[in-house]
DOVEX-212854 format. One record per residue (C-alpha): residue in one letter; chain; x, z, y. Coordinates in Angstrom, 3 decimals. Example, Ala and Ser with C-alpha at 12.3 -4.5 7.8 and 13.67 -1.06 7.14 Angstrom:
BEGIN
<pt aa="A" ch="A" c1="12.300" c3="7.800" c2="-4.500"/>
<pt aa="S" ch="A" c1="13.670" c3="7.140" c2="-1.060"/>
***
This chain:
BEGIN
<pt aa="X" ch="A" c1="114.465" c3="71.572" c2="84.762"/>
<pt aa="X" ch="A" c1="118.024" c3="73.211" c2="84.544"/>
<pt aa="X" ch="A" c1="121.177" c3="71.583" c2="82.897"/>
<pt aa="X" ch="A" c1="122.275" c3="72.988" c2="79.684"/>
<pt aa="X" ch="A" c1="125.240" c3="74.693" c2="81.376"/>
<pt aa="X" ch="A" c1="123.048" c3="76.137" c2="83.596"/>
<pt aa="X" ch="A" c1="120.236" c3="77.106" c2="80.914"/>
<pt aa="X" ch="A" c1="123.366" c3="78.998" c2="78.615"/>
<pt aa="X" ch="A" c1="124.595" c3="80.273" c2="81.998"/>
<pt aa="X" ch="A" c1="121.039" c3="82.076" c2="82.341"/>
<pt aa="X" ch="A" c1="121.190" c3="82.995" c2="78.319"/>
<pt aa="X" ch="A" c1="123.950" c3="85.802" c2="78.896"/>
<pt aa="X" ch="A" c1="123.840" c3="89.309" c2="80.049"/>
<pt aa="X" ch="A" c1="124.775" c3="88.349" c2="83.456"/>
<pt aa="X" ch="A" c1="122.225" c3="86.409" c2="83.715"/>
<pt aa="X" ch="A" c1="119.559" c3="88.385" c2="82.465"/>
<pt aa="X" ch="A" c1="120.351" c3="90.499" c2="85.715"/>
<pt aa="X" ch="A" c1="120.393" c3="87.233" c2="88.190"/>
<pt aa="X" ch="A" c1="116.913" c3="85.939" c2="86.793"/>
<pt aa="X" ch="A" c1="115.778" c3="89.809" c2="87.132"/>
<pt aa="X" ch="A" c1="117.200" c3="89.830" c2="91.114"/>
<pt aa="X" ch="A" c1="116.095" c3="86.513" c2="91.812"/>
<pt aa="X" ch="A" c1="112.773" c3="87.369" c2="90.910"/>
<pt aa="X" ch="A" c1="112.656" c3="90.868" c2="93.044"/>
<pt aa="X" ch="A" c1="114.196" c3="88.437" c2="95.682"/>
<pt aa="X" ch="A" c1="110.668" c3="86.202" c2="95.445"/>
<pt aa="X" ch="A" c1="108.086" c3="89.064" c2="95.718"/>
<pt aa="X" ch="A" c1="110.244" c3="90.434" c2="98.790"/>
<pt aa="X" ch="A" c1="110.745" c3="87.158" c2="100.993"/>
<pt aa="X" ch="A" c1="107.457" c3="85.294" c2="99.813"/>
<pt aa="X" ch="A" c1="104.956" c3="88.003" c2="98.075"/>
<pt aa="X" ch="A" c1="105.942" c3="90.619" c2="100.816"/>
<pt aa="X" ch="A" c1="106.336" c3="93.353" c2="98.634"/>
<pt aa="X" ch="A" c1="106.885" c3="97.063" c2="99.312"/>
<pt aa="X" ch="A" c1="110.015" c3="98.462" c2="98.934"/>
<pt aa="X" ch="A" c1="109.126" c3="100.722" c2="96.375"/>
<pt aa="X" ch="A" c1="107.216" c3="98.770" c2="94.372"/>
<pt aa="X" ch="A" c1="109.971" c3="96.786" c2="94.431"/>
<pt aa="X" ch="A" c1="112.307" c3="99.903" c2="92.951"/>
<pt aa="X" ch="A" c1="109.699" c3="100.364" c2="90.520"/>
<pt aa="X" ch="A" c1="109.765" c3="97.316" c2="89.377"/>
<pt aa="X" ch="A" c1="113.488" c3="96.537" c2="89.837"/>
<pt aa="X" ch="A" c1="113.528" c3="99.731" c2="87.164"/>
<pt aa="X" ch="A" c1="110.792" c3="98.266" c2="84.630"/>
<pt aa="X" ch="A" c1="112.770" c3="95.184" c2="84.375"/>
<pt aa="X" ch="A" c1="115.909" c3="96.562" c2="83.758"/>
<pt aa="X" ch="A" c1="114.480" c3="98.420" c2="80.843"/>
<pt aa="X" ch="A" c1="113.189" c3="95.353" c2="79.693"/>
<pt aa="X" ch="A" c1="116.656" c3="93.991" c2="79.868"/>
<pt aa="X" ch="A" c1="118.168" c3="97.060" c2="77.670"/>
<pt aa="X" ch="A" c1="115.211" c3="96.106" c2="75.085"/>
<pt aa="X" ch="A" c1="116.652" c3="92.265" c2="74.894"/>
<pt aa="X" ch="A" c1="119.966" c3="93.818" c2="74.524"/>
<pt aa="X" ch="A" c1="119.696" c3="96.306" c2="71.727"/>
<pt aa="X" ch="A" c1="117.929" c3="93.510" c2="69.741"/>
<pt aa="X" ch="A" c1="120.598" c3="91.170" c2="70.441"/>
<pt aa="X" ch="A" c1="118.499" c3="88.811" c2="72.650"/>
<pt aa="X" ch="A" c1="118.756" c3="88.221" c2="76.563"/>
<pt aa="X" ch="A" c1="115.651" c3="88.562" c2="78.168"/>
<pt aa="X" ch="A" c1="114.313" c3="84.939" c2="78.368"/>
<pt aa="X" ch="A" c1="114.824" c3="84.388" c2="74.627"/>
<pt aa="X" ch="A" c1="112.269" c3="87.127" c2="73.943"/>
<pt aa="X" ch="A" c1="109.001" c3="86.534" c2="72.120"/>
<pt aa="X" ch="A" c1="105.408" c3="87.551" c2="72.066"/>
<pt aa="X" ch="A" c1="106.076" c3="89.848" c2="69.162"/>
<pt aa="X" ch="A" c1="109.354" c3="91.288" c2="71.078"/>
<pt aa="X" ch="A" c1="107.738" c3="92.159" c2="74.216"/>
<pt aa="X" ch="A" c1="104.760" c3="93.353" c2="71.560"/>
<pt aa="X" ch="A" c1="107.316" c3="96.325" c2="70.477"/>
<pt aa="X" ch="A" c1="108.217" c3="96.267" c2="74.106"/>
<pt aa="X" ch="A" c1="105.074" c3="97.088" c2="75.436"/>
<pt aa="X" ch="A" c1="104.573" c3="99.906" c2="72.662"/>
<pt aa="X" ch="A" c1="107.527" c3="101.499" c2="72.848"/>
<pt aa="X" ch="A" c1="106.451" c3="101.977" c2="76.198"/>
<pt aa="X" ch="A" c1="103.606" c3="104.456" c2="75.385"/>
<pt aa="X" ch="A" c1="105.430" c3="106.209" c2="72.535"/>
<pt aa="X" ch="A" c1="108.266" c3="107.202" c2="75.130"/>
<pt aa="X" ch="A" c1="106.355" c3="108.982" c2="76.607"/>
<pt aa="X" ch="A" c1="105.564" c3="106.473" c2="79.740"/>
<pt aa="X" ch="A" c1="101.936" c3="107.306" c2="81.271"/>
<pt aa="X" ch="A" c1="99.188" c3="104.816" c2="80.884"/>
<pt aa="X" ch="A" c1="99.331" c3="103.410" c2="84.232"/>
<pt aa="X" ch="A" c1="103.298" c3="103.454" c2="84.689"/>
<pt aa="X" ch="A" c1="103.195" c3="101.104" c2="81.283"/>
<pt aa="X" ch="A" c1="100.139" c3="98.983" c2="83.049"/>
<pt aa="X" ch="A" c1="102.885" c3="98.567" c2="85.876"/>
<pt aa="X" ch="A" c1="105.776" c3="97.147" c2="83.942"/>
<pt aa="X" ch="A" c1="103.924" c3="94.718" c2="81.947"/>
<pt aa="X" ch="A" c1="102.566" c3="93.455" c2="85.160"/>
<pt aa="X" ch="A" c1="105.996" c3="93.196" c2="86.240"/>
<pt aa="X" ch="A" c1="107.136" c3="91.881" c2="83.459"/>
<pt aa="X" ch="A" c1="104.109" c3="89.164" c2="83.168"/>
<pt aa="X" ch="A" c1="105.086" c3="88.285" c2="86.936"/>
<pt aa="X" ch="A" c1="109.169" c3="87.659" c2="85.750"/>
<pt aa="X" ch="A" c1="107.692" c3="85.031" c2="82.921"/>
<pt aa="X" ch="A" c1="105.303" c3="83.079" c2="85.177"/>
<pt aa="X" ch="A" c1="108.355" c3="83.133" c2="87.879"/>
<pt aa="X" ch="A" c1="110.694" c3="81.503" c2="84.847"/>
<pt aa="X" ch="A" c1="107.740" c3="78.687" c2="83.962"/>
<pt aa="X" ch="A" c1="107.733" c3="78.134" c2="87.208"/>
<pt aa="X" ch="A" c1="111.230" c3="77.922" c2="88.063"/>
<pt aa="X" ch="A" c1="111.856" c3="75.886" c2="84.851"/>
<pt aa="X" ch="A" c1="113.661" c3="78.365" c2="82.898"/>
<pt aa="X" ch="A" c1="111.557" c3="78.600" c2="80.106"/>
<pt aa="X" ch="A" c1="108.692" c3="76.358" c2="78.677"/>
<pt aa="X" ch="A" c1="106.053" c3="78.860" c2="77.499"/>
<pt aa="X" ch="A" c1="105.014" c3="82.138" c2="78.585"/>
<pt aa="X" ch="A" c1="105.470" c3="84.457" c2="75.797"/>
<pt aa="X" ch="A" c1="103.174" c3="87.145" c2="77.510"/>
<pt aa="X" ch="A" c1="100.501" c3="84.708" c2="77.865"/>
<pt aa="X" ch="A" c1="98.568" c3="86.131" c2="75.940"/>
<pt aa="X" ch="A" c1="99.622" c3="89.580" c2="76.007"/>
<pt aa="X" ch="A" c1="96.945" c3="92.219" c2="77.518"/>
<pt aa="X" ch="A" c1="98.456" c3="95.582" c2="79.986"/>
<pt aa="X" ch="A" c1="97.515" c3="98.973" c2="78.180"/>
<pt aa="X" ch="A" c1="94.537" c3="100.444" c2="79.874"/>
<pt aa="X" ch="A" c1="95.214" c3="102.035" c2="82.962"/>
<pt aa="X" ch="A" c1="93.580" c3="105.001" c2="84.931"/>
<pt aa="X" ch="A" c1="92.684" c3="103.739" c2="88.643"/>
<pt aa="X" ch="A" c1="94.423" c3="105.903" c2="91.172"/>
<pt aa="X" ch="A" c1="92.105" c3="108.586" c2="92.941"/>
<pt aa="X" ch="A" c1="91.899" c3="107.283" c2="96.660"/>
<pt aa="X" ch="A" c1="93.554" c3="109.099" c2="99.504"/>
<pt aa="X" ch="A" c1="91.276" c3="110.459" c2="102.109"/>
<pt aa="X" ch="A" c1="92.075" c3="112.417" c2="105.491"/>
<pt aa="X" ch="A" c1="90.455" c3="115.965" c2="105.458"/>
<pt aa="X" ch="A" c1="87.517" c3="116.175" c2="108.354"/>
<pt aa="X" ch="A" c1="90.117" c3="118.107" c2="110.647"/>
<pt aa="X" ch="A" c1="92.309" c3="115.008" c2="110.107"/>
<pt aa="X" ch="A" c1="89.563" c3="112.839" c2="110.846"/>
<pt aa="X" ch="A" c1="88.576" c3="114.331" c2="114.288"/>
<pt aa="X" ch="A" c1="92.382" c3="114.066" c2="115.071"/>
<pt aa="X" ch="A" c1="92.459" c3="110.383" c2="114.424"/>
<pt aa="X" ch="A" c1="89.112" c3="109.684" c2="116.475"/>
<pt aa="X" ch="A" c1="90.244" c3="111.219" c2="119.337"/>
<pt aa="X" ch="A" c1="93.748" c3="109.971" c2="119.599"/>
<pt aa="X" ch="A" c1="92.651" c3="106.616" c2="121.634"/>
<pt aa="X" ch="A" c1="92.888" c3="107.010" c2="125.260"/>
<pt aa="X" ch="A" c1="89.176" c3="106.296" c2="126.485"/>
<pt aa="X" ch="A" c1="90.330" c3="106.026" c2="129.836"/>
<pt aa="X" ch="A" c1="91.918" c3="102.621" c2="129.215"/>
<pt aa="X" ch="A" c1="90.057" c3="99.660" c2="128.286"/>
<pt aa="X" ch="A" c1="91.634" c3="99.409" c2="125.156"/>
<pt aa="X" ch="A" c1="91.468" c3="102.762" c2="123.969"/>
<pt aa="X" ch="A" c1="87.456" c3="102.132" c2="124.603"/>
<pt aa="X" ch="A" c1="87.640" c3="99.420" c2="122.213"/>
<pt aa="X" ch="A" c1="90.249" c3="101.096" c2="119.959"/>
<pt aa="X" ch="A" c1="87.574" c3="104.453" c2="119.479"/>
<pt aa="X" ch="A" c1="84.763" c3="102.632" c2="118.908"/>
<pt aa="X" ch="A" c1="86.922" c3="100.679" c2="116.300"/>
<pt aa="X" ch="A" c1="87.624" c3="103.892" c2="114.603"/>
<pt aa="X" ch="A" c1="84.439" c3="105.466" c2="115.154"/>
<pt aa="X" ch="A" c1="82.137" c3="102.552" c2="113.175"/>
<pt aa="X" ch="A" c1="85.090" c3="102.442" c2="110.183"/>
<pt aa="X" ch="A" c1="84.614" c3="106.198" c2="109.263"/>
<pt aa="X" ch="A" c1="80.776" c3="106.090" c2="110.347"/>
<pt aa="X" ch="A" c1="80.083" c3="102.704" c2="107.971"/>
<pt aa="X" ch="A" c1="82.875" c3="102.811" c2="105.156"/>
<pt aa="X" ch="A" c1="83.439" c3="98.900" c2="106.203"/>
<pt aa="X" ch="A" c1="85.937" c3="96.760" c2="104.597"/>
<pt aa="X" ch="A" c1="89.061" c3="95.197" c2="106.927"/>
<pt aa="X" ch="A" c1="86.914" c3="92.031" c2="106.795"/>
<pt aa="X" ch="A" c1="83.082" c3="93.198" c2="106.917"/>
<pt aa="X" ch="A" c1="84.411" c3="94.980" c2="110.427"/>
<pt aa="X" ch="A" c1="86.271" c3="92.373" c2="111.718"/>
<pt aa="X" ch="A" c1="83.438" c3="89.402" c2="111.103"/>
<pt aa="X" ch="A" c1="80.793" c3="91.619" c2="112.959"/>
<pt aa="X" ch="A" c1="78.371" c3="90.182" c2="115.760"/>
<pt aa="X" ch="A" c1="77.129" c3="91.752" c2="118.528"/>
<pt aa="X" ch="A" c1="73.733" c3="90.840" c2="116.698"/>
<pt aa="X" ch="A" c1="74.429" c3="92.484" c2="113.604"/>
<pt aa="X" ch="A" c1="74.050" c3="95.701" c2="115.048"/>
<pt aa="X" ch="A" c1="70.693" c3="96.943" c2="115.772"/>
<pt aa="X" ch="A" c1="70.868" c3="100.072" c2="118.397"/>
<pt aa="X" ch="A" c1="67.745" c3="101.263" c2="118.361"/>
<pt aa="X" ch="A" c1="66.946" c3="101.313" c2="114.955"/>
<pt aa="X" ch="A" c1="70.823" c3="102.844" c2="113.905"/>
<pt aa="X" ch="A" c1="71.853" c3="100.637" c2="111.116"/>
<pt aa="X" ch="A" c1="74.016" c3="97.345" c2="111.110"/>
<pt aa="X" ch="A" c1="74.276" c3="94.311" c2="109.296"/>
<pt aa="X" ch="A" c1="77.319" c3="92.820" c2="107.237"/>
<pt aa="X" ch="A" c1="78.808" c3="90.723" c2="105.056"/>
<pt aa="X" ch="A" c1="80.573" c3="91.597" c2="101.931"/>
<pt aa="X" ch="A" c1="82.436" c3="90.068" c2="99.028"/>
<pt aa="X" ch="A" c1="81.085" c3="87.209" c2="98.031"/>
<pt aa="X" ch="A" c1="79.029" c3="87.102" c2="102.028"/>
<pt aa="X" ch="A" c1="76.622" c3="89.540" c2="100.148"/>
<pt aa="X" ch="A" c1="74.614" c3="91.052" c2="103.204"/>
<pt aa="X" ch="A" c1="73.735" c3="94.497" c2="103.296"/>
<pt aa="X" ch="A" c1="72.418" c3="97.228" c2="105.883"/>
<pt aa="X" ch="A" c1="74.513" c3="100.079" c2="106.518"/>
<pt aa="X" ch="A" c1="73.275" c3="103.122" c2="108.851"/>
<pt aa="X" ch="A" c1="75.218" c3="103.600" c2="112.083"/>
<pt aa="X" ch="A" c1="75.380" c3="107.045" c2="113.250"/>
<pt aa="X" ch="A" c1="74.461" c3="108.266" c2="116.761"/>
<pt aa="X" ch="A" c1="78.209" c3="109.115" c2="118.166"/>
<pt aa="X" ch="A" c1="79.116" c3="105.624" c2="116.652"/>
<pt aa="X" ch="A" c1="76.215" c3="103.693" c2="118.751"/>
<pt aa="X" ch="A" c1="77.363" c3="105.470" c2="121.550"/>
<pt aa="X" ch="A" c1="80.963" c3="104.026" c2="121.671"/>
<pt aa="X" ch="A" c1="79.859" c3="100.678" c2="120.608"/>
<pt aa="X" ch="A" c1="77.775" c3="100.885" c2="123.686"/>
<pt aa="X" ch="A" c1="80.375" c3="101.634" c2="126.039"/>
<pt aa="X" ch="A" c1="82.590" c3="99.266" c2="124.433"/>
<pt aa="X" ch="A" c1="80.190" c3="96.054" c2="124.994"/>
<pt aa="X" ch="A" c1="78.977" c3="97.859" c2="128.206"/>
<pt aa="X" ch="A" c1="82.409" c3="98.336" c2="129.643"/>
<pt aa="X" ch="A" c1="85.008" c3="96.419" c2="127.895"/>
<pt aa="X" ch="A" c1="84.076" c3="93.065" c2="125.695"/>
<pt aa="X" ch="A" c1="82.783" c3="91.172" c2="128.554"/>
<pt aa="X" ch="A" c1="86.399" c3="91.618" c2="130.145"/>
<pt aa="X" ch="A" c1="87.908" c3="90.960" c2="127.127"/>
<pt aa="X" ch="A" c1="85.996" c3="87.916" c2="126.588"/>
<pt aa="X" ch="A" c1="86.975" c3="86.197" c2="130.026"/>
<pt aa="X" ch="A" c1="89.918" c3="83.983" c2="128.604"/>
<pt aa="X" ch="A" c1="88.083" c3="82.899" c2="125.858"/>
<pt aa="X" ch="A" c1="83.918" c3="82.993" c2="126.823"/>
<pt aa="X" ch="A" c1="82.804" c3="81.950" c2="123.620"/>
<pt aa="X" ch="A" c1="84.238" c3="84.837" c2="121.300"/>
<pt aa="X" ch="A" c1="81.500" c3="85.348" c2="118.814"/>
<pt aa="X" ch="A" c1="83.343" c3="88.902" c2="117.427"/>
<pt aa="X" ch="A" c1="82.129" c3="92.301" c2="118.456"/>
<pt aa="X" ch="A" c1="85.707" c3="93.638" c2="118.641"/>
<pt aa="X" ch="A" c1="87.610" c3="91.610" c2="120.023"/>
<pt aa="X" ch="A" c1="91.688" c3="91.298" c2="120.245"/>
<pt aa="X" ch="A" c1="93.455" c3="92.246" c2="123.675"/>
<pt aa="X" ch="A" c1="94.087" c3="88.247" c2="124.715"/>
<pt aa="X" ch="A" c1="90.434" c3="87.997" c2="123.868"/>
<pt aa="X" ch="A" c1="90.403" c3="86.099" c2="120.979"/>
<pt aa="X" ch="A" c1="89.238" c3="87.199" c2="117.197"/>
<pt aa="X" ch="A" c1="90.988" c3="90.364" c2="115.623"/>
<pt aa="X" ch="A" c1="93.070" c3="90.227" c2="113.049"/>
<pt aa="X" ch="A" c1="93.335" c3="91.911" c2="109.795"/>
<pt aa="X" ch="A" c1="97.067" c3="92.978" c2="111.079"/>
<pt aa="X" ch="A" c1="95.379" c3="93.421" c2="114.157"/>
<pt aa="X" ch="A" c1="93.442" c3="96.337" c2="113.307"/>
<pt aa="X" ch="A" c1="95.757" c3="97.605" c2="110.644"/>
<pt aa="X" ch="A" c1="97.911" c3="98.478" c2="113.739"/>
<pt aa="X" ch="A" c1="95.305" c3="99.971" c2="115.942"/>
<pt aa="X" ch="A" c1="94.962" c3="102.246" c2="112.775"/>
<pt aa="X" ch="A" c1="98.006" c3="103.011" c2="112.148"/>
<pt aa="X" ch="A" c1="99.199" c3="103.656" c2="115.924"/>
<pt aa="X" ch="A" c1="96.719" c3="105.790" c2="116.467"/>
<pt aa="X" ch="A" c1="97.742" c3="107.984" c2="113.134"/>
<pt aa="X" ch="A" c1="100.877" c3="108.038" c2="114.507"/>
<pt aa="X" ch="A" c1="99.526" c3="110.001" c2="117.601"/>
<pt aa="X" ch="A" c1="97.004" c3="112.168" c2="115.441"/>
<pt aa="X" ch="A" c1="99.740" c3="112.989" c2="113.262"/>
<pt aa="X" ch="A" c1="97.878" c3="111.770" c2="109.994"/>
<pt aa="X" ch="A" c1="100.598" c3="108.731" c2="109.769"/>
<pt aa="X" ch="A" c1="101.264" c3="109.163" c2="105.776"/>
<pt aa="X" ch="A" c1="100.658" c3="105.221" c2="105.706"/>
<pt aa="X" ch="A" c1="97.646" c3="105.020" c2="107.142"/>
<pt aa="X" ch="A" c1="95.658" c3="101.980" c2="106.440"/>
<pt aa="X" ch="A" c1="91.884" c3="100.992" c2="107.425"/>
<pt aa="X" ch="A" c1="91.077" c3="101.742" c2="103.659"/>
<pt aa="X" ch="A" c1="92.043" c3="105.261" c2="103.597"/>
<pt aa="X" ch="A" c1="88.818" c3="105.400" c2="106.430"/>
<pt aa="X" ch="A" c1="86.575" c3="104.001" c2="103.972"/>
<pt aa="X" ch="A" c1="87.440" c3="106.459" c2="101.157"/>
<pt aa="X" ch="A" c1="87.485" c3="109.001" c2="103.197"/>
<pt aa="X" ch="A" c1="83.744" c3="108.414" c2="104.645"/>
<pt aa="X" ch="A" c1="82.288" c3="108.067" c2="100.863"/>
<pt aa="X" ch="A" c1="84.295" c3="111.255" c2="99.978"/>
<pt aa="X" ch="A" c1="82.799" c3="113.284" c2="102.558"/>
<pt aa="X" ch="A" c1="79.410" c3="111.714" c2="102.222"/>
<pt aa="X" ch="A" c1="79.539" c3="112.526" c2="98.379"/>
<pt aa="X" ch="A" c1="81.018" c3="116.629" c2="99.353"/>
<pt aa="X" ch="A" c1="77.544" c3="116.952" c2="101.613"/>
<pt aa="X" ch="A" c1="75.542" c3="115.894" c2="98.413"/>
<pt aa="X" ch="A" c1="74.418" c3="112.292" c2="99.077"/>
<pt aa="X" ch="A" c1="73.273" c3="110.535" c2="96.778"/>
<pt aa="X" ch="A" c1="75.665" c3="108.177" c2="94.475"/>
<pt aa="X" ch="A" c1="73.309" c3="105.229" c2="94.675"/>
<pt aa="X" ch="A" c1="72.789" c3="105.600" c2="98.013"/>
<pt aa="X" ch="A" c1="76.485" c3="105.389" c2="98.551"/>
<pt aa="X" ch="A" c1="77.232" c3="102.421" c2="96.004"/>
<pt aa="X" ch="A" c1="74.766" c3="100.452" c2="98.465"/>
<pt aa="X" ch="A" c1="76.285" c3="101.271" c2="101.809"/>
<pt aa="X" ch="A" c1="79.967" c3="100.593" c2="99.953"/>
<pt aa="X" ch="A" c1="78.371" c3="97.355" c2="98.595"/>
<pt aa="X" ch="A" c1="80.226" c3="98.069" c2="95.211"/>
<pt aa="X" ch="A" c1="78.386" c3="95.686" c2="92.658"/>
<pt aa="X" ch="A" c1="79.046" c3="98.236" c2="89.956"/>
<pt aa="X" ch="A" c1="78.136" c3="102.074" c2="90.305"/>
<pt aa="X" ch="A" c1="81.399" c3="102.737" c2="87.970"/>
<pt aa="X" ch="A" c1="83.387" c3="101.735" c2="91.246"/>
<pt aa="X" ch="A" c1="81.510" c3="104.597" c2="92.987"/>
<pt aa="X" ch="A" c1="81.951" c3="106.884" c2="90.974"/>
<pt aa="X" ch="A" c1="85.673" c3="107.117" c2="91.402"/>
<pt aa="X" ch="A" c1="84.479" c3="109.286" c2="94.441"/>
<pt aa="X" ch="A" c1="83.078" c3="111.854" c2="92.212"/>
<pt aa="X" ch="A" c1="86.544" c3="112.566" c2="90.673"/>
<pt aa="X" ch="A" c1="87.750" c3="113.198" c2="93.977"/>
<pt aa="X" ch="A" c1="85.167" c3="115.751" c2="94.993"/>
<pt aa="X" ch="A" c1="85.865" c3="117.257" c2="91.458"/>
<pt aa="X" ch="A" c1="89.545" c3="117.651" c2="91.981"/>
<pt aa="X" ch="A" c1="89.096" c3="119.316" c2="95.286"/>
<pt aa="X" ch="A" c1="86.629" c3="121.750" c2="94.197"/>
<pt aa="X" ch="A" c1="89.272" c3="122.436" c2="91.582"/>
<pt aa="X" ch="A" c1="92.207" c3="123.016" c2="93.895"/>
<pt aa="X" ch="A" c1="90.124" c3="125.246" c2="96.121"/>
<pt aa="X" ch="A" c1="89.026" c3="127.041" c2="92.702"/>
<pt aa="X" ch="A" c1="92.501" c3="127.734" c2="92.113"/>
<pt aa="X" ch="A" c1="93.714" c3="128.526" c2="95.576"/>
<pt aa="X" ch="A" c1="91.203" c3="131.349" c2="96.386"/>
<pt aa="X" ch="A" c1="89.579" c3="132.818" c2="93.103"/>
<pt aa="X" ch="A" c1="91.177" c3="135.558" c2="91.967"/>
<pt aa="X" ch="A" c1="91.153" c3="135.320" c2="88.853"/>
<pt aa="X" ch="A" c1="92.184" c3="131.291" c2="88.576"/>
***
């Protein structure tokens, strides 16, 4: 715990501001945070320090019934539902830093629940975007084998960072087309494979993995990393994102953005939303049907971009 000086140090204005920058100092040295999340929140804090200081409070003297008003006030200025869901999870995150750090005793937002917020609709690339991205690899390199049919069985099977990385060789079954993965919670579940994905796979383990393998003979991994070994999450956020960078679809690129965009399309070509909550292995069909919003706001855009009357 902190001396008194210290404690009455941290009780004035001043110090409202060093708790608030030590705290944006912790989520970007140990959490890792992005720099604008770290504006954003930087900003929500701050306004939580003007609140403490029109009621004549600093910001670690405030109550549940304070940051109550707080947390209203939010909404009735006008703040949208999910930019209010965003500074009470900052601010939750500044009182769980002070417990821990010993600056306070209790948490007043405990307790306290974020106003409902609206999910964000994902980002997808368009299907010229996609074709870009797939052919960006060089194929006449080893690694730009490996690096297309990387790409190829993300947009083909929707898989997660972790379902792709944790294939098997024997998870995928060529001749039949589908494969075989693990989600969350190691739920298994089939997934089709299309034709154009077998076929790079193929190469790949025809042409590549075994040369890959030689430092390391007993790599259990499908895709393997270029020393060999297993492929990281990092790993393949890079090939991803390097590859962007030479389609020209770089707008921070991630291997998620691959996933949304294979149920988007999927759901634009009228599969079925069942269907697709089973090859996403989403537990709940309300997390597939996000998806549908996106196909709705399209249609809408091109509604109002070529009727003539929109």
């Amino acid at each position: 715990m902190k001396g008194r000086s210290e404690d009455a140090a941290l009780r004035h204005p001043k110090g409202d501001a060093l708790i608030v920058e030590e705290y944006l100092d912790h989520l970007r040295v140990e959490r890792g945070l992005a720099e604008n999340s770290l504006v954003a929140y930087g900003h929500d804090l701050r306004r939580l320090a003007a609140y403490a200081g029109e009621r004549r409070k600093h910001v670690l003297d405030l109550r549940q019934r304070d940051l109550t008003d707080f947390i209203a006030r939010l909404r009735e200025g006008g703040l949208s539902a999910r930019s209010a869901a965003r500074a009470v999870h900052a601010v939750r995150g500044l009182y769980r830093f002070a417990v821990r750090e010993g600056r306070i005793d209790v948490d007043p937002m405990e307790n306290l629940k974020a106003p409902r917020s609206f999910p964000a609709l994902p980002r997808y690339l368009t299907s010229t975007q996609v074709d870009a991205l797939l052919a960006a690899p060089d194929v006449a390199t080893p690694l730009g084998i490996r690096d297309r049919a990387i790409l190829e069985v993300l947009y083909a099977t929707g898989l997660r960072v972790s379902e792709l990385i944790g294939l098997r060789p024997g998870d995928l079954d060529m001749q039949v087309g589908v494969l075989t993965c693990f989600g969350k919670g190691r739920k298994e579940r089939l997934v089709p494979l299309g034709r154009t994905a077998r076929k790079w796979v193929l190469r790949y383990v025809e042409e590549v993995r075994g040369a890959l393998m030689r430092p390391r003979p007993s790599a259990a991994e499908l895709f393997l990393s270029q020393r060999g070994g297993h492929l990281s999450r990092m790993g393949l956020w890079g090939i991803v994102r390097r590859h962007a960078v030479t389609a020209g679809v770089e707008r921070t690129l991630t291997p998620h953005v691959l996933r949304h965009s294979f149920a988007t399309h999927l759901l634009e070509r009228g599969a079925d939303l069942r269907a697709l909550q089973a090859m996403l292995g989403h537990a709940d069909i309300s997390t597939t049907q996000i998806y549908t919003h996106v196909t709705r706001e399209r249609l809408r855009k091109v509604y109002d971009r070529y009727h003539p009357r929109a």
